[in-house]
C-alpha positions in Angstrom: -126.9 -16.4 -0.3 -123.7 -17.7 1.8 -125.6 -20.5 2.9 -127.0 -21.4 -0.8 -123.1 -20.8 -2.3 -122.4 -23.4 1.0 -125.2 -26.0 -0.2 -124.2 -26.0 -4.0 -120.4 -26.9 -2.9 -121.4 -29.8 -1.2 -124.0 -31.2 -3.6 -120.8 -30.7 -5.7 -118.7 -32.7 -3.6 -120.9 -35.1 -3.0 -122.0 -35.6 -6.8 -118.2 -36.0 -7.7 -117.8 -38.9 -4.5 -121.1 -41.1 -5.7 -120.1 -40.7 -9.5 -116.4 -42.6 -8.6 -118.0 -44.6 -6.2 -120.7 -46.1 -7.6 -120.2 -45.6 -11.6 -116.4 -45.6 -12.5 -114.4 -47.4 -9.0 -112.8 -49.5 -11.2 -111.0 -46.8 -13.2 -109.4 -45.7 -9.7 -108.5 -49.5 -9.0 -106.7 -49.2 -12.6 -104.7 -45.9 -11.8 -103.8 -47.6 -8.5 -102.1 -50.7 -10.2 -99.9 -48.3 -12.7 -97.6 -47.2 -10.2 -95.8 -48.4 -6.8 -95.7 -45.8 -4.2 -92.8 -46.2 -1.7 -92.6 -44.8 1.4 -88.6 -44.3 0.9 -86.1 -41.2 0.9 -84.5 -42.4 -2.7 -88.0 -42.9 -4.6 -89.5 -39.3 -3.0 -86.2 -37.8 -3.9 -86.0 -39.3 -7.4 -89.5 -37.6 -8.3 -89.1 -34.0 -6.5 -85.6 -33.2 -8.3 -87.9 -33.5 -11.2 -89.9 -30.2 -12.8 -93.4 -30.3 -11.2 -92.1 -32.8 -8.9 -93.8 -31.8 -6.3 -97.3 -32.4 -7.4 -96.5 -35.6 -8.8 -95.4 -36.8 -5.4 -98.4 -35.9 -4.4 -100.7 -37.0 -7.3 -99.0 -40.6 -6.6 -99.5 -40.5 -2.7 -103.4 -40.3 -3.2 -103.5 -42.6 -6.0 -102.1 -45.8 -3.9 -105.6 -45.1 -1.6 -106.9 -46.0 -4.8 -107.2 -49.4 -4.4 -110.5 -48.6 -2.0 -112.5 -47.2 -4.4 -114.7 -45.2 -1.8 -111.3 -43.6 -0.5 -110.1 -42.8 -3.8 -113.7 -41.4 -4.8 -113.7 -39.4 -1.5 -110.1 -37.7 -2.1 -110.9 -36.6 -5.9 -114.3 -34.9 -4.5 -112.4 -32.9 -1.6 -109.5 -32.1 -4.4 -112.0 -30.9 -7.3 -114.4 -29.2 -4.2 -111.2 -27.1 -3.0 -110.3 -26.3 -6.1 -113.5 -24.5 -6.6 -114.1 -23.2 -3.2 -110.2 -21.5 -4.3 -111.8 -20.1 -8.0 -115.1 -18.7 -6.4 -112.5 -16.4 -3.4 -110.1 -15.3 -6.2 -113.6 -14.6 -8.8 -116.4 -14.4 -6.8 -116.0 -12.0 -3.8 -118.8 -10.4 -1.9 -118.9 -7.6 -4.0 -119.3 -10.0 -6.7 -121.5 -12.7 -5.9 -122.8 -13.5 -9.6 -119.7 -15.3 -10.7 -120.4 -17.6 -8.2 -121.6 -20.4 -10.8 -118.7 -19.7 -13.3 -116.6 -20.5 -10.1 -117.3 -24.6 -11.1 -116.3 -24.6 -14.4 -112.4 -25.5 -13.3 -113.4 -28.1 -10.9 -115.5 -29.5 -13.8 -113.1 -29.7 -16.4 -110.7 -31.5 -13.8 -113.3 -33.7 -13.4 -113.8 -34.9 -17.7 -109.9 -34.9 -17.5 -110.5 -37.6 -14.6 -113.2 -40.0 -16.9 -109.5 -40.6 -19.1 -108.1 -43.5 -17.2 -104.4 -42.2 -18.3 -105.1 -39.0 -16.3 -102.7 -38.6 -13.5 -103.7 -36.8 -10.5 -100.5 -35.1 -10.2 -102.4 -32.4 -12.7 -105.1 -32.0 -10.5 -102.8 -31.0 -7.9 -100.4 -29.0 -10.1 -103.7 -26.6 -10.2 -105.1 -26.5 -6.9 -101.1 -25.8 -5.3 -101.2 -22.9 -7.6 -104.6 -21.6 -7.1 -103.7 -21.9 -3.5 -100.2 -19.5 -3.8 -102.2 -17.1 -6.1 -105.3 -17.0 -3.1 -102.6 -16.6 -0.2 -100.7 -13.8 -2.5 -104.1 -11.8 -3.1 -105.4 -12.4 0.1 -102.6 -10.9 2.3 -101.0 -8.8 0.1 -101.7 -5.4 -1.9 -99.8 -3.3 -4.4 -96.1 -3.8 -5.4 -95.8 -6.1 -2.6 -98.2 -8.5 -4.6 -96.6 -7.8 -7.9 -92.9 -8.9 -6.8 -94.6 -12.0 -4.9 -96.1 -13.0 -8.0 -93.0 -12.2 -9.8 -91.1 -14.5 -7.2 -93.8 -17.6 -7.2 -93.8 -18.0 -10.8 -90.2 -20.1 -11.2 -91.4 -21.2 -7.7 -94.6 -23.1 -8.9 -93.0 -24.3 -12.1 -90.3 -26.5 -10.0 -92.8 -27.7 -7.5 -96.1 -27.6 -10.0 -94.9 -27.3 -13.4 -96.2 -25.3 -16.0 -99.3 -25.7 -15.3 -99.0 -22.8 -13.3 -99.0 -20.5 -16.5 -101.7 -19.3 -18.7 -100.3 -20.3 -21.6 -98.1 -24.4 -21.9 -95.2 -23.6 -23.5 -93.6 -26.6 -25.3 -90.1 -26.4 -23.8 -91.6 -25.7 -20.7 -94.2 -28.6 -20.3 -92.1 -31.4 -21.4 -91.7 -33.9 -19.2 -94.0 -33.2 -16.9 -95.9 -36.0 -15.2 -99.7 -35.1 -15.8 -100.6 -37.6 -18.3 -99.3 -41.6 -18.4 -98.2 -41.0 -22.3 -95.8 -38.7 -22.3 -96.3 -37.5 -25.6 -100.0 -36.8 -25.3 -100.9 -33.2 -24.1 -103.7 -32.9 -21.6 -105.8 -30.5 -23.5 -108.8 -30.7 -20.6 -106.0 -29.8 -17.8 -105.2 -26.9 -19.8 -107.9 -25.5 -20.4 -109.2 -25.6 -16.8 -105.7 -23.3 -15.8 -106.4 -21.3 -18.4 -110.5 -20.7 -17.6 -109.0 -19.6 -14.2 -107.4 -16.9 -15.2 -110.6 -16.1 -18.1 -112.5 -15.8 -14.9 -110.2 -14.0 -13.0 -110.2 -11.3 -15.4 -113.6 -11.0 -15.7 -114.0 -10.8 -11.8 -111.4 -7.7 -12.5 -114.3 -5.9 -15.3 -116.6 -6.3 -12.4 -114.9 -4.8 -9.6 -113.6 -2.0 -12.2 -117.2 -0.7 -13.6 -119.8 -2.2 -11.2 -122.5 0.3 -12.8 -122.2 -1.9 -16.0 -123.3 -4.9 -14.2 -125.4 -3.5 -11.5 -128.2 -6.0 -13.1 -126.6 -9.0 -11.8 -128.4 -10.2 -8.8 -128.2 -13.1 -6.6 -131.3 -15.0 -8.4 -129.5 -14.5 -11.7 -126.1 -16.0 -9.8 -128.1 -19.0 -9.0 -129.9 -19.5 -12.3 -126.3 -19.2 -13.7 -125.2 -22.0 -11.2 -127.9 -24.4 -11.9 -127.2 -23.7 -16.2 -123.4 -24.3 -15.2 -124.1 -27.5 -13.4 -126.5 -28.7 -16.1 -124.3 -28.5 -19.2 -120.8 -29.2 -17.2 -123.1 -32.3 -15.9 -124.2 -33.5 -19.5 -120.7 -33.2 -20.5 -119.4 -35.2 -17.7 -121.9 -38.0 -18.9 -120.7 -37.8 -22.6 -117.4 -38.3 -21.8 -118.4 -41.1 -19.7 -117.2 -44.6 -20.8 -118.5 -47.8 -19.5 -117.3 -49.8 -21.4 -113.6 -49.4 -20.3 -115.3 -49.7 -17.1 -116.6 -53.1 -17.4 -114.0 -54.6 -18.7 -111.7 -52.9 -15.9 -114.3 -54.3 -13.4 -113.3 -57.6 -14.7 -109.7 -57.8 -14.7 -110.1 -56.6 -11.4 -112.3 -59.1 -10.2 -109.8 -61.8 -11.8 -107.1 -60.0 -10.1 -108.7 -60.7 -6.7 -109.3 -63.8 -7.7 -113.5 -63.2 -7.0 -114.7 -66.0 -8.7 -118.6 -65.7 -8.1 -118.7 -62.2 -8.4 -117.5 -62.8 -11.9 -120.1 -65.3 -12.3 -122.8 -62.7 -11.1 -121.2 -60.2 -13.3 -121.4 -62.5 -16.6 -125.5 -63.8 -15.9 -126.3 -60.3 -15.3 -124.6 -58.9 -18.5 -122.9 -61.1 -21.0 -119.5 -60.0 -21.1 -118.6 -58.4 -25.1 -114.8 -57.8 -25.2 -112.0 -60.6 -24.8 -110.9 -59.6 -21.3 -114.3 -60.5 -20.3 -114.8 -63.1 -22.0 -111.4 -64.6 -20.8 -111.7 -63.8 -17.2 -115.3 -65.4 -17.9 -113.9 -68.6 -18.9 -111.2 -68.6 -15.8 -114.3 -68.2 -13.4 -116.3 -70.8 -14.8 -113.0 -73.5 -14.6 -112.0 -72.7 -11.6 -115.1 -73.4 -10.5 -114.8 -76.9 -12.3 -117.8 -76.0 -14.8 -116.3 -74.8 -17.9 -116.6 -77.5 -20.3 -120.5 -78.3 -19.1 -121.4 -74.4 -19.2 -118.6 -73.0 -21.6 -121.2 -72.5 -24.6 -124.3 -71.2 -22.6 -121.9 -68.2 -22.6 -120.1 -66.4 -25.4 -117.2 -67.5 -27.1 -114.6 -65.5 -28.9 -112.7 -68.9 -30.1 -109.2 -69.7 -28.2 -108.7 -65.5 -28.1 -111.6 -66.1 -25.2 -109.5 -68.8 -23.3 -105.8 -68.5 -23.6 -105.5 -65.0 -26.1 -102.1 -64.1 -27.3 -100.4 -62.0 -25.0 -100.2 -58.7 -27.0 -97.3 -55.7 -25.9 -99.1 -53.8 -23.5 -99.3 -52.8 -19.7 -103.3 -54.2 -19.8 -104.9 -56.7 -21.7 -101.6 -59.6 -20.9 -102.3 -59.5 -17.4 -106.0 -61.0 -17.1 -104.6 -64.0 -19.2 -101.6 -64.3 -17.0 -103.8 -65.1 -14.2 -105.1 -68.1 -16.2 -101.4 -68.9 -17.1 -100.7 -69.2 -13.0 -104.1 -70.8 -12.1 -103.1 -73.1 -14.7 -99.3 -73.6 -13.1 -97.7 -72.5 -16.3 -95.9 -70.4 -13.7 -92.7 -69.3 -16.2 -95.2 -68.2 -18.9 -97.3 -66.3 -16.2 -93.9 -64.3 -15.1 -92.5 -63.4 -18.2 -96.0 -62.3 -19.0 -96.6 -60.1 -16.1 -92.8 -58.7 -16.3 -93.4 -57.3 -19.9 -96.7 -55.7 -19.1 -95.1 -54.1 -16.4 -92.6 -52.9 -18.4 -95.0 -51.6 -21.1 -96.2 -49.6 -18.6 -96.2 -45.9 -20.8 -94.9 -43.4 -17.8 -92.6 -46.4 -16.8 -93.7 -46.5 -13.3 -93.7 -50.1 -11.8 -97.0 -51.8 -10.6 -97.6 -53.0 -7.0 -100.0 -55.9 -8.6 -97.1 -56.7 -10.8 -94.2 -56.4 -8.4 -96.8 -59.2 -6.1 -97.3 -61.5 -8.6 -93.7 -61.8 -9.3 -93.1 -62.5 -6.1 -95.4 -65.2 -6.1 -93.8 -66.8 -9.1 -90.4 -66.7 -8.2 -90.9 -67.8 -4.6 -93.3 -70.6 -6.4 -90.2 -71.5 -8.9 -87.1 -71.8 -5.6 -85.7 -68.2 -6.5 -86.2 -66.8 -3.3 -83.9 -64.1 -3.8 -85.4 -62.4 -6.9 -88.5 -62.5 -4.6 -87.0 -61.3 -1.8 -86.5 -58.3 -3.8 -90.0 -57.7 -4.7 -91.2 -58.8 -1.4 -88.4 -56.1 -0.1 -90.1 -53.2 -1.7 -93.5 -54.0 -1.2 -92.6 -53.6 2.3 -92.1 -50.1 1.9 -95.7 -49.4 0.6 -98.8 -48.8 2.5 -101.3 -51.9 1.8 -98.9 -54.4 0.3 -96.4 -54.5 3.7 -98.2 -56.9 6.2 -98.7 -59.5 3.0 -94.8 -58.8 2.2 -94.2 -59.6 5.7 -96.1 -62.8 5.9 -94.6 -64.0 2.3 -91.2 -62.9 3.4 -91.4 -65.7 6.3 -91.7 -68.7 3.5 -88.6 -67.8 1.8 -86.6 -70.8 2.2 -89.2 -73.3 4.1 -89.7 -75.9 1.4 -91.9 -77.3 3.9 -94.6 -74.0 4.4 -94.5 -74.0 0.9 -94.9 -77.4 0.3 -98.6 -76.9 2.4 -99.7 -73.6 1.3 -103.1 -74.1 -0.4 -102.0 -72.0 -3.3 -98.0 -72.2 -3.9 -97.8 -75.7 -2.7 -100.6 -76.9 -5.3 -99.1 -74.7 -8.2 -96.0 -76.2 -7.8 -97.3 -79.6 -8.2 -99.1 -78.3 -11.4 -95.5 -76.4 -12.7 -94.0 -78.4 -15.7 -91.6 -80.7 -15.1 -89.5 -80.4 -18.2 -88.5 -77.2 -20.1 -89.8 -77.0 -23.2 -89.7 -73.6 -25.9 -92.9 -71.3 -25.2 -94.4 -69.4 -28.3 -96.5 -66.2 -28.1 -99.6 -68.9 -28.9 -100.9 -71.2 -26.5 -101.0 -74.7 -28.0 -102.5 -78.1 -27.1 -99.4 -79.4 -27.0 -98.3 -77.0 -23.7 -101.6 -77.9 -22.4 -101.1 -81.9 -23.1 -97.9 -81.9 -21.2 -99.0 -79.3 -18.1 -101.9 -81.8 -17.9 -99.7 -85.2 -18.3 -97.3 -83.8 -15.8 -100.0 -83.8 -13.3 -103.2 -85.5 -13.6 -104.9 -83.8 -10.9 -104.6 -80.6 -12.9 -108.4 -80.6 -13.4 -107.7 -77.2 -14.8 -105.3 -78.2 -17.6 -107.6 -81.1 -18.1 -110.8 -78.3 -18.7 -108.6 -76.1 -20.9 -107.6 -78.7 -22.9 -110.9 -79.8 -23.5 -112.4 -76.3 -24.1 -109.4 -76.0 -26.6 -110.0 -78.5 -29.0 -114.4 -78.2 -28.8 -113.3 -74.3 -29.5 -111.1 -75.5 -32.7 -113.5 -77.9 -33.7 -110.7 -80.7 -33.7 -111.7 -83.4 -33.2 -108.7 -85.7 -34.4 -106.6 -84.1 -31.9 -109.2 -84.4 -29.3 -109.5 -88.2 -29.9 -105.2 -88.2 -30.0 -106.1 -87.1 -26.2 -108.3 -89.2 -25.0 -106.3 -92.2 -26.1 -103.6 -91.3 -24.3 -105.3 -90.4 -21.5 -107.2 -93.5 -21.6 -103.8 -95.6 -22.1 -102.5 -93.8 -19.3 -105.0 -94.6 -16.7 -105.1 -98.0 -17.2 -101.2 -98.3 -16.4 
């Protein structure tokens, strides 16, 4: 029976790994982006003085592996697996083996609450710190000893955990804590998998207290109960499933990495039905010089499909400020990635932000606002050694000048200021374009712009000046 209990953990574990890695690694790549772990005394300081700070420290540490999707898949499976093998020793003892099944229900609660994209993993291990004290306390102690050490972890696990360490949230209690991005959103599913604990815990207790009553239970029935467990807790997980935020995450992360034919494979395998998509779609396709040939064997959602208005969150702006810098409107593409950071709802900073900044201002001469950035990237994990490297061109108008990326952006920047509306018009494009002809992007934009519009006075306005200025 030990060796069946053993088996059912790790198709568990493993379930929980393929599932993030295969059907939802792009929702961990979006958790990753949402926040900037530093390996510094003030930032770890700033978020342990807090109430459950302690979890949140560590929800953040595993989040920045995030940005392998495998890794991040790998750590939620060992977190939601320990989290059960915890329930099944404080429920499921020897002398109580058919609980055993029951034992999953936390770890697949955790694991709906994890399908929201606004999730934090701070919850996750908010619970499994507590479960752990509560295992250690029952384990080793007995009688009053175990009493007053309950007694004494309680205000212990609300400052490092939070509240989710009681059976029952308590408003004044709760607030504040960091297991959900919007703070003033209650995590219902998070809840409700501390509170099954202790449901199960005092069932385990009925057991152990009149075993004659339940004398029936044996191990075949435990595994029958396992297998109905896993069946509707799996169906639920698929539900709650949603693949459509999925896609369109997949695409603003492909346009953040700047993956040009896997966003091309993407689009002929599935036409893309949301704006990001269909935005990022359009990107690909002119970056790889083919936008106005192949722009309408694809769908079109008008000009909110090539330049959309940039709306006030921490999401949708930033796919379309990636057009804005392959474009070299490198001021619009800043100011565009420095409010969606700031919309950010738990008011964390981004490390994909705090790098494109960088970029922009070392692109635009103000190398000391990007030495800033570059300065606390250097304190992270995966952005250092490219926070290294960047940090070396500060300056050298000359590396610059030669870089295959900053050096032909800054060509492409506008040469004149001008006032820059929330809507993209051909007039911005005309002069990104005029200021540098060999903006073949500008030039496809411009294009796609008016054929979108259907205007074909101002397209004609275009060409004759274009035509007037080529023959100078």
């Amino acid at each position: 029976m030990r060796f069946t209990r053993t088996i059912c953990t790790l198709l568990f574990c493993v379930a929980v790994l393929l599932f993030f890695g295969l059907a939802y690694p792009h929702h961990l790549h979006y958790q990753e982006q949402y926040q900037l772990f530093l390996f510094d005394s003030n930032y770890v300081c700033e978020i342990i003085k807090h109430t459950g700070g302690v979890a949140d420290l560590l929800g953040r540490f595993c989040t920045q592996f995030f940005l392998y999707a495998w890794v991040g898949a790998l750590i939620i499976a060992l977190l939601l697996s320990t989290v059960q093998l915890l329930t099944r020793q404080l429920i499921a003892p020897s002398n109580s083996p058919s609980l055993y099944g029951l034992s999953f229900v936390p770890s697949f609660l955790l694991w709906i609450l994890l399908l929201d994209e606004n999730a934090l993993l701070g919850g996750i291990w908010a619970v499994l710190l507590t479960l752990f004290v509560v295992w250690g306390i029952v384990k080793l102690t007995k009688g009053r000893i175990r009493i007053i050490l309950f007694i004494v972890a309680i205000p212990i696990l609300y400052i490092l955990v939070g509240p989710v360490c009681f059976p029952i949230p308590i408003d004044s209690l709760w607030t504040g804590v960091h297991y959900y991005r919007y703070p003033t959103v209650f995590p219902w599913l998070l809840w409700g998998a501390a509170f099954s604990i202790w449901v199960l815990a005092g069932i385990a207790i009925l057991i152990r207290r009149f075993p004659k009553h339940f004398s029936h239970l044996t191990p075949l029935t435990s595994l029958l109960l396992t297998a109905l467990v896993a069946g509707i807790m799996g169906t639920l997980v698929w539900k709650n499933t949603n693949f459509k935020a999925e896609k369109v995450m997949q695409y603003d992360f492909m346009a953040c990495h700047q993956q040009w034919n896997r966003i091309l494979d993407a689009v002929n395998q599935e036409k893309p039905n949301n704006q990001i998509g269909v935005t990022v779609q359009n990107l690909a396709l002119a970056m790889h010089g083919t936008l106005l040939d192949q722009m309408f064997n694809y769908k079109q959602n008008g000009i909110a499909g090539l330049l959309p208005d940039v709306k006030e969150d921490a999401t949708s702006p930033l796919p379309t400020a990636e057009a804005f810098y392959q474009l070299g409107m490198i001021n619009v593409a800043q100011r565009t990635v420095f409010e969606a950071q700031e919309a950010i709802l738990d008011f964390q900073k981004s490390g994909r932000c705090y790098k494109r900044l960088a970029q922009t201002n070392l692109i635009n001469g103000q190398y000391e606002v990007a030495r800033k950035y570059l300065t606390a990237l250097q304190k992270t994990l995966f952005y250092r050694y490219w926070a290294d490297e960047t940090l070396l061109l500060l300056g050298d108008e000359k590396a610059i000048d030669s870089h295959p990326e900053y050096g032909r952006l800054r060509q492409y920047a506008y040469k004149e200021e001008f006032y820059f509306s929330d809507h993209v018009t051909p007039e911005m494009l005309q002069s990104l374009y005029f200021s540098n002809t060999d903006n073949r992007l500008a030039y496809q934009y411009l294009v796609a712009y008016y054929l979108l519009t259907g205007d074909r006075e101002g397209f004609n306005h275009f060409m004759s000046i274009k035509n007037e200025k080529d023959s100078i």
